[in-house]
C-alpha positions, 0 to 999 in steps of 0.5 A, a space after each residue: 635312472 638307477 642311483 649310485 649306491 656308496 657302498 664303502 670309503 677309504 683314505 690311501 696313505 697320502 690322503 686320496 679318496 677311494 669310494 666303491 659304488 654300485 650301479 644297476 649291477 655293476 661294481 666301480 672304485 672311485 679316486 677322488 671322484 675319478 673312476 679308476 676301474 669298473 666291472 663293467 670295463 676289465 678286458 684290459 687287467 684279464 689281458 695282464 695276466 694272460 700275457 704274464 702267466 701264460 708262459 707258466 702254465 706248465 711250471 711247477 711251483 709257479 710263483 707270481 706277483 700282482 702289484 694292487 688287487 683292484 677288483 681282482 680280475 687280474 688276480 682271477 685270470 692268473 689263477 685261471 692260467 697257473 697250476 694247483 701248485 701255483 702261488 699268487 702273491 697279491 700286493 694292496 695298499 689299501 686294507 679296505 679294498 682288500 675288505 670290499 674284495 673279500 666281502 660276500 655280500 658283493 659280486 667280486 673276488 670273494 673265491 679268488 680270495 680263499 683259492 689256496 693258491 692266493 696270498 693277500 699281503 697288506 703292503 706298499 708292492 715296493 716293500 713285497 719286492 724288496 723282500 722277495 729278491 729274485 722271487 717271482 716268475 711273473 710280475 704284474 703291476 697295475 696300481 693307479 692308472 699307470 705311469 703317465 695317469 696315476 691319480 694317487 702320488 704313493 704309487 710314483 716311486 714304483 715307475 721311477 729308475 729305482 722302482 724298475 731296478 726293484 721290479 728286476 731284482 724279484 724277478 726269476 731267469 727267464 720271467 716276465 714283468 707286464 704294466 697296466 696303464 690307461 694310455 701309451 706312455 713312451 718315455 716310460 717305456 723308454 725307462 724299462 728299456 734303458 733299465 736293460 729290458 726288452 719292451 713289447 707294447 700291447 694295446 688292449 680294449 677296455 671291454 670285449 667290442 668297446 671302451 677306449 684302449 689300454 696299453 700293456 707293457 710286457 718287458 723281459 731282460 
């Protein structure tokens, strides 16, 4: 059996452990021991990204926005979708998952970095959107593992009433918001369309032909 190798290790700002491990040529992070997402399983983030940026394919000067880098698969598959003179405003909390992301070294999102369309801001999402009023054509938010499965407490205030109300105020006319989330969570989508969003719900594999089901949450107002 191929062992896990630890590769890095971080502390989020409330005290949660964050581990990047790889194994047998797959790259995974770890929150306190639970995975949190994995090389191997991204169908789901690249599908964030597709329902969000399509739209914008053609827009000139498209600007979004993607709340927590991950692995960059997201980030990977708006620059996929967006123009030349796009841009892609990244959000991550972490200084060390934006490192392990950036380092050549490992198979992850070291060219997706250096795309001059990419923006890489070393902040809580709340505060790039409370800084970017009515800023963003598309955003895209997958901290944690959603409203109902978060495993770090710092990312609540995001899917809280006032979290939905910033998510809003960024947004341009005519733009879209997508959540990322392990699993249907009804009453927050209830919060989105009580905050005057139209709320459609997608159910996404994890991986191409199996993996369990994430559910994508795709409001406009």
């Amino acid at each position: 059996m191929k062992r896990y190798e630890r590769l890095g290790e971080a502390r989020t700002p409330n005290g949660t452990t964050l581990a990047l491990y790889r194994h047998d040529g797959a790259y995974l992070i770890r929150a306190d021991g639970v995975e949190l997402m994995s090389t191997r399983r991204h169908l789901s983030e690249d599908r964030l990204a597709d329902v969000a940026c399509a739209p914008l394919g053609e827009r000139p000067n498209a600007r979004a926005l993607i709340g927590g880098l991950g692995l960059g698969f997201t980030l990977r598959a708006a620059l996929r979708q967006l123009r030349d003179d796009a841009e892609v405003v990244v959000a991550e909390l972490v200084p060390e998952v934006i490192a392990w992301n950036a380092d050549e070294r490992y198979e992850l999102s070291a060219a997706a970095i250096r795309d001059p369309r990419t923006r890489i801001v070393n902040d809580d999402v709340l505060a790039v959107l409370a800084a970017n009023p009515a800023g963003f054509d598309a955003i895209m938010l997958d901290t944690d593992n959603g409203p109902d499965g978060m495993l770090m407490s710092e990312n609540a205030p995001l899917y809280a009433a006032g979290g939905i109300a910033l998510t809003i105020a960024a947004l341009r006319p005519g733009g879209r918001i997508a959540y990322w989330s392990v699993g249907d969570d009804r009453p927050f989508a209830g919060a989105l369309q009580r905050a005057g969003l139209r709320v459609e719900t997608l159910r996404v594999r994890a991986h191409d032909t199996a993996g369990p089901m994430h559910t994508l949450y795709v409001a406009t107002p």
